[in-house]
C-alpha positions in Angstrom: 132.3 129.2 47.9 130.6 132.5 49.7 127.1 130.4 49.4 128.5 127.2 50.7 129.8 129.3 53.7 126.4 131.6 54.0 124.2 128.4 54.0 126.9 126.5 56.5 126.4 129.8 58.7 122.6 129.4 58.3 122.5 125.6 59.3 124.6 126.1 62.3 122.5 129.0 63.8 119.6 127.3 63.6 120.6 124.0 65.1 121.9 126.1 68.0 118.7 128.2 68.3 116.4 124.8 68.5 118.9 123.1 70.8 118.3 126.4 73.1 114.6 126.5 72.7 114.6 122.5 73.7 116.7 123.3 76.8 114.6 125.9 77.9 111.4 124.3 77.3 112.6 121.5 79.4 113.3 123.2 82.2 109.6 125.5 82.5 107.2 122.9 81.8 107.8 119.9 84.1 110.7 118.0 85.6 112.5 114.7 85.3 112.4 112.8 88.7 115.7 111.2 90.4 114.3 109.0 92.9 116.6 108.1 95.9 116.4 105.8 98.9 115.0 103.4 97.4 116.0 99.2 98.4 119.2 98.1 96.1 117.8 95.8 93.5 114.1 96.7 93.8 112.6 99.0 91.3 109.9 102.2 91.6 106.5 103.2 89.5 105.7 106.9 89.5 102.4 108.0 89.2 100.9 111.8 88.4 100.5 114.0 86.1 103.0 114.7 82.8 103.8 118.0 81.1 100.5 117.9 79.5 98.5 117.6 82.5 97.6 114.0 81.7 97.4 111.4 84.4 100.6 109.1 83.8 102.2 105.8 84.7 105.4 105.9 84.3 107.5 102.2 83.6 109.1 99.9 86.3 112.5 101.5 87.0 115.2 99.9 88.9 117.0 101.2 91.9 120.6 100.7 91.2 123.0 99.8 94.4 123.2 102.8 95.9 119.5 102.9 95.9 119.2 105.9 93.1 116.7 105.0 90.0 116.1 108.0 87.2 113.5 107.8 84.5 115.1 110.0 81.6 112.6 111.2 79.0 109.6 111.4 81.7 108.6 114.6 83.0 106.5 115.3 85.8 104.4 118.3 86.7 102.9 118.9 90.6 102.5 116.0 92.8 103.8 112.0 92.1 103.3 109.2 94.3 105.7 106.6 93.6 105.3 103.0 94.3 108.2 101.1 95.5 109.1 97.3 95.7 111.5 95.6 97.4 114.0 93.2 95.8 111.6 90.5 95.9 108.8 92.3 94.5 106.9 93.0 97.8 105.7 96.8 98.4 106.6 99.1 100.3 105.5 102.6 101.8 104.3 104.4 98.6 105.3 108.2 98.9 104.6 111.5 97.1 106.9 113.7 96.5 106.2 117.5 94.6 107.7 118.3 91.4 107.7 121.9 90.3 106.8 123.1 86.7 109.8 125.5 86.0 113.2 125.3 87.9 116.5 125.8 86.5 117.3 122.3 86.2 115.9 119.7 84.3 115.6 117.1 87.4 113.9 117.2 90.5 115.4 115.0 93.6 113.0 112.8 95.2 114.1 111.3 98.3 111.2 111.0 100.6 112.3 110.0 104.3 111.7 106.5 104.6 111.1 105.4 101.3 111.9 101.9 101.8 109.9 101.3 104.8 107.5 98.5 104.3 103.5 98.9 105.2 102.5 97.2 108.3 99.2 96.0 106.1 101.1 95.2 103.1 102.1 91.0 103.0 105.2 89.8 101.3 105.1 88.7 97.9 105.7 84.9 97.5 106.0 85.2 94.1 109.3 87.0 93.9 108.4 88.6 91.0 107.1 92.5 91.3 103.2 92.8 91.1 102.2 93.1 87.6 100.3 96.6 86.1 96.6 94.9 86.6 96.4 96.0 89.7 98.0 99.6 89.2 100.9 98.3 90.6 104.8 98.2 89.4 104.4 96.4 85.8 106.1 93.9 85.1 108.5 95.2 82.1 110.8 92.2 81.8 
């Protein structure tokens, strides 16, 4: 019975010790990004560099109704641009927003002013459908 105890002591503090190393590592190399301001019912593409330094392309992820959209599992070091679409697919005003590698959190708010402005050059999308990843554009994840 003393072993069985020991080796339940000896399971438990190690769990803990890699769930704290997991939780700190998240935090100091990178961020998750909470995207707000975005159109209800249209979706976002973020663009920069991961925790590795790698370029990345992160999936279409849609804005909910109160125009929020969060990409859990993603993290993001330095400066993002993210690509945003209106409900029928059409772009609009691509911003960047900065990310920073270590924070105390694990998610960095970006809510660019004006982030569902649409560009005076860009033309609606007849298609209705967003544009798909060919172009470097929101993919089409459906």
């Amino acid at each position: 019975m003393k072993t069985a105890s020991k080796s339940m002591i000896m399971v438990t503090a190690v769990g803990a010790s890699l769930l704290f190393v997991s939780s700190a590592f998240a935090g100091t190399n990178g961020q998750q990004v909470d995207v707000g301001g975005g159109p209800p019912g249209g979706c976002a593409v973020i663009q920069g560099r991961n925790q590795d330094g790698q370029r990345a392309t992160s999936p279409k992820v849609d804005f909910d109704r109160s125009g929020e959209a969060q990409l859990p599992g993603w993290w993001w070091v330095g400066k993002v641009t993210i690509n945003v679409f209106d409900a029928d697919g059409s772009p609009l005003e691509p911003r960047s927003c900065e990310v920073p590698s270590s924070q105390r959190e694990d998610w960095t708010a970006c809510d660019p002013a004006g982030l569902a402005e649409r560009p005076a050059s860009a033309p609606a999308n007849d298609s209705g459908n967003a544009p798909d990843n060919d172009s470097g554009s929101a993919p089409d994840n459906d």
